[in-house]
N, C-alpha and C positions, 0 to 999 in steps of 0.2 A: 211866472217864469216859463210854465212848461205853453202856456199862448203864445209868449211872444217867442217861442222856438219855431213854434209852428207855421206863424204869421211870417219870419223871418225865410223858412224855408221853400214858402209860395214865391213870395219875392225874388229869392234866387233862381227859383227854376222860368219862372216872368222873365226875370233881368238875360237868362243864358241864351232862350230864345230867342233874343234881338241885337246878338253878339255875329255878328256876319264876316270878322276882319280879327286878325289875330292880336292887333291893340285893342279890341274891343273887351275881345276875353280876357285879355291881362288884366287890364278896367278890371274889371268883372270879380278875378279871383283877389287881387288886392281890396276889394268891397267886402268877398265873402268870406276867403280866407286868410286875408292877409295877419298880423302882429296885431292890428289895430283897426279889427275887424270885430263890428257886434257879437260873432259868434266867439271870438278871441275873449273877449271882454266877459261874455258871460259864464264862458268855460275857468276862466282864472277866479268868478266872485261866488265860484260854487262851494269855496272853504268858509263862505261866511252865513250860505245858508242855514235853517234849520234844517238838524239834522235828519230829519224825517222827508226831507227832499233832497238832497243832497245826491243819494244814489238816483233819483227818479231822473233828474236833471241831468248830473252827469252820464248816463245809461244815454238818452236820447239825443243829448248836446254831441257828443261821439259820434254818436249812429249817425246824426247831421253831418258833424262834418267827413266821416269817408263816403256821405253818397252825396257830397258835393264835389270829392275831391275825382270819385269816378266819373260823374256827368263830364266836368271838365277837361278829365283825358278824353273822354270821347268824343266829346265837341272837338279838341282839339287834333284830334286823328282825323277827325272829319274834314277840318280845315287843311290839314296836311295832305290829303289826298285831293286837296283842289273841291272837295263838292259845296264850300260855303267862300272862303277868301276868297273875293271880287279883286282885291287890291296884291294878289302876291305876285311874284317877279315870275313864278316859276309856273312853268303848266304843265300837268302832272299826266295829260295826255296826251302829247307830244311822242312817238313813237324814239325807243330808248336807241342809241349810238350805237353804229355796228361795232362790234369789239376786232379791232386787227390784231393781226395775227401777225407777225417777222418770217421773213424770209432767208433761205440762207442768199448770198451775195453771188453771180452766177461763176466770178472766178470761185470762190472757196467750194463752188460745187466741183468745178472742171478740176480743181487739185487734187478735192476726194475720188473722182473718178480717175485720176494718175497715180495717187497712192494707192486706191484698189486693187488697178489692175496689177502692178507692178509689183502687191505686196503676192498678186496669188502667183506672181514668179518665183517665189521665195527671198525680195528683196527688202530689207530693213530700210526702216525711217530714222535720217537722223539730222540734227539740227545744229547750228552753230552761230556765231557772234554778227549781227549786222557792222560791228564797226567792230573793223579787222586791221591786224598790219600790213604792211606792205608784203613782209618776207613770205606769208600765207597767201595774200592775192593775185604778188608776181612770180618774185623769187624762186620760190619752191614748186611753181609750174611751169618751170623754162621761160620765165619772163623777165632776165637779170633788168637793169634800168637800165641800159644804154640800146636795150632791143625795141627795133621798130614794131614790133606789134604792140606795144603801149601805147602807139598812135588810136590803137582801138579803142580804146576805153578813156572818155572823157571822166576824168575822176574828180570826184570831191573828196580833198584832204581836210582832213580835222586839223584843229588852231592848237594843237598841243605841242609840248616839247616830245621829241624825241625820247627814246631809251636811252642804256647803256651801251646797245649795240649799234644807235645809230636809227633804229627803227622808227618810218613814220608812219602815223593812222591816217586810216582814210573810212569811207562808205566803201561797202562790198561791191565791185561793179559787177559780180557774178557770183554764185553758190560753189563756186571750185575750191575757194579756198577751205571746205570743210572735207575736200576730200585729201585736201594735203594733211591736216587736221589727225584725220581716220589714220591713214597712210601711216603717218607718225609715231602712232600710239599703237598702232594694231598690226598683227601680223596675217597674213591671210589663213584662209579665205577671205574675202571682203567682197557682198554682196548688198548696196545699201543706196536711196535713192537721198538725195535732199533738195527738200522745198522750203525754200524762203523768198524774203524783200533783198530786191539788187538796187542802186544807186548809181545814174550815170547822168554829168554836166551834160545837158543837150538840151535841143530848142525841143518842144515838142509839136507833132501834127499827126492827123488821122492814124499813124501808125508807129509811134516811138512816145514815151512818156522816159520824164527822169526819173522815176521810182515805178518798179515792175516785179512782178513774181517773175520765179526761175526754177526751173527742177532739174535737176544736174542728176545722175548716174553714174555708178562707177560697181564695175566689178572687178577684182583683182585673185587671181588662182594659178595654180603649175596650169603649164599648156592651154590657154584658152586664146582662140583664132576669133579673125575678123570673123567667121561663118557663126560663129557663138553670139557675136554682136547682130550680125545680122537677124541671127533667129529670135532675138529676145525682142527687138524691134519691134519685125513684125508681128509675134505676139499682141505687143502693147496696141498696137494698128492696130488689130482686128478688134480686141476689145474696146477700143476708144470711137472708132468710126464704120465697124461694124465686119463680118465675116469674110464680106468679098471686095476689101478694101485692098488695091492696089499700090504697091510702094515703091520707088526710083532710086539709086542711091548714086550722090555723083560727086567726085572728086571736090575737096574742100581744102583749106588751110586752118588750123587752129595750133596754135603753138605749143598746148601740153597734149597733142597725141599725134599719131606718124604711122600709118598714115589717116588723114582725115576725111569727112565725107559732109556732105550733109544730106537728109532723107525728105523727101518729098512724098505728098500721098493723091492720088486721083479724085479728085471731090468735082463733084460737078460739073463735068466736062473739061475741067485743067488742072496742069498738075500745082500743087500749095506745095514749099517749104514751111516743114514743122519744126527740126530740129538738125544738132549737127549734132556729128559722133565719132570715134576713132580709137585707134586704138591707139591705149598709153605711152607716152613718149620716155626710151629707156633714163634719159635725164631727168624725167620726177619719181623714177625711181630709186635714181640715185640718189637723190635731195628725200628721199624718206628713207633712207637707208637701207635697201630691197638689196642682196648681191646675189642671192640665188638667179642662176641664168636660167633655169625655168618659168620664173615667173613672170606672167604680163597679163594683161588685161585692157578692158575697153571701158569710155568713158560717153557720157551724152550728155546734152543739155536742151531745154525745151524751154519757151514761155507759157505759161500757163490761157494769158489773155489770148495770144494769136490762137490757139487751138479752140476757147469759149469764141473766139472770132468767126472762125470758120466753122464750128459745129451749128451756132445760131446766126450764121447769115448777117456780123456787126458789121460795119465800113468803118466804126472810129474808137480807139480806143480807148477816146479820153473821155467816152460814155459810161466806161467802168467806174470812174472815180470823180462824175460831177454829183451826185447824190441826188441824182433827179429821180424821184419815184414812177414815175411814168416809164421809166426806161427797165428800173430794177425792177418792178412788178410783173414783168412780163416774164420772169425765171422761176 
């Protein structure tokens, strides 16, 4: 018994040698150590030995099979690193995949840099419902329904029923309606910027999409002048386009402030509109229920994309939101 251990154990080490392909070696281990493998067989008919070999047998038959079972992992690490499988799918020298890395998106950068700047003015972030009512988007901004400046806003109304009050939903076509929101619930001071997703029915081209970020502003305090607006402005200028950034400011219409503007900045040899701004119109302060004749304040609103527009030199804005990597990689 203890020869044909040994006789067995030449054979295997023969047989592993000429195992080049990873069915080879399975062959291989099902031969030497499978269920129904020689050595299986003779490790199971070691109870029927004399006992005087019994231990000799089993001592060696063991010792065989774990230095079959080590040959075999190593054969087989050998074949997994490619230096024996001729036949595997895989080539294990092959230089490995770069690992990418994510990007932030270059509006969500240009907003982090408008909440930045505006947070070191000492102005809060605050946020509000993309599907809004009517009474928060028009209403309570001097926008009753029979006012023509609803012609502005190409709106999408949501398919729901009404309220109790009559009230119907729509998409935000502007971030205003969170300062009516604030206005409502708060009494001043009100120092607070908000950034979100607006919604407006329109065709879109190089410069208008129907879904666009918005960053609205509003500050509301006793005694604060259009010269307070103007100063917090130009602040944001200078941090967003740099120290010796030039600003314009020229008569505007906007329905929840009186009077209005909008601000232009000097970029490259001509002047860009960034934003509009004005100050609060005493009728959405009435509609928030303000009666102290001290109080007023100033409002603004920006898009986020026009500003990433002009800072990186885009012509189209519907390059923000095709998903082409060629384009986003470049931020």
């Amino acid at each position: 018994m203890l020869e044909k251990l040994k006789k067995l154990q030449k054979q295997a080490n023969l047989g592993l040698k000429s195992c080049n392909s990873r069915s080879e070696l399975n062959n291989w281990k099902i031969k030497y150590l499978g269920r129904k493998s020689e050595l299986s067989l003779i490790l199971k008919d070691i109870k029927n030995l004399d006992p005087n070999m019994k231990k000799e047998v089993g001592m060696l038959g063991n010792k065989l099979r774990l230095d079959l079972e080590g040959i075999y992992d190593a054969h087989l690490e050998g074949l997994e690193l490619g230096k024996s499988d001729q036949s595997s799918s895989l080539d294990y020298f092959l230089p490995g995949r770069e690992e990418k890395i994510g990007k932030l998106h270059p509006v969500t950068q240009t907003l982090r840099e408008i909440k930045k700047a505006f947070s070191s003015l000492g102005f809060q972030i605050a946020e509000g419902p993309e599907i809004e009512w009517d009474k928060y988007n028009f209403d309570m901004l001097n926008i009753p329904e029979d006012h023509p400046a609803r012609d502005m806003w190409d709106t999408m109304w949501i398919d729901e029923k009404m309220n109790d009050n009559g009230e119907k939903m729509l998409l935000r076509t502007h971030t205003s309606p969170v300062q009516a929101r604030i206005m409502e619930s708060q009494e001043p001071p009100i120092r607070v910027i908000v950034p979100g997703k607006c919604y407006r029915y329109e065709a879109t081209d190089s410069t208008h999409e129907w879904h666009f970020y918005q960053v609205e502003g509003l500050a509301v305090d006793k005694n604060l002048t259009f010269s307070d607006l103007k100063g917090t402005l130009y602040e944001f200028s200078k941090k967003m386009f740099g120290s010796d950034t030039k600003i314009r400011f020229r008569c505007d219409y906007f329905p929840f402030v009186e009077p209005g503007v909008d601000m232009s900045i000097f970029w490259e040899g001509k002047w860009l509109e960034i934003l509009g701004a004005g100050m609060v119109h005493p009728k959405v302060f009435e509609k928030a229920g303000y009666t102290d004749a001290n109080i007023s304040g100033f409002a603004f609103g920006m898009g986020p994309e026009r500003i990433a527009m002009i800072k990186h030199d885009i012509d189209d804005i519907r390059l923000f939101y095709s998903n082409d990597l060629r384009f986003l990689n470049q931020f």
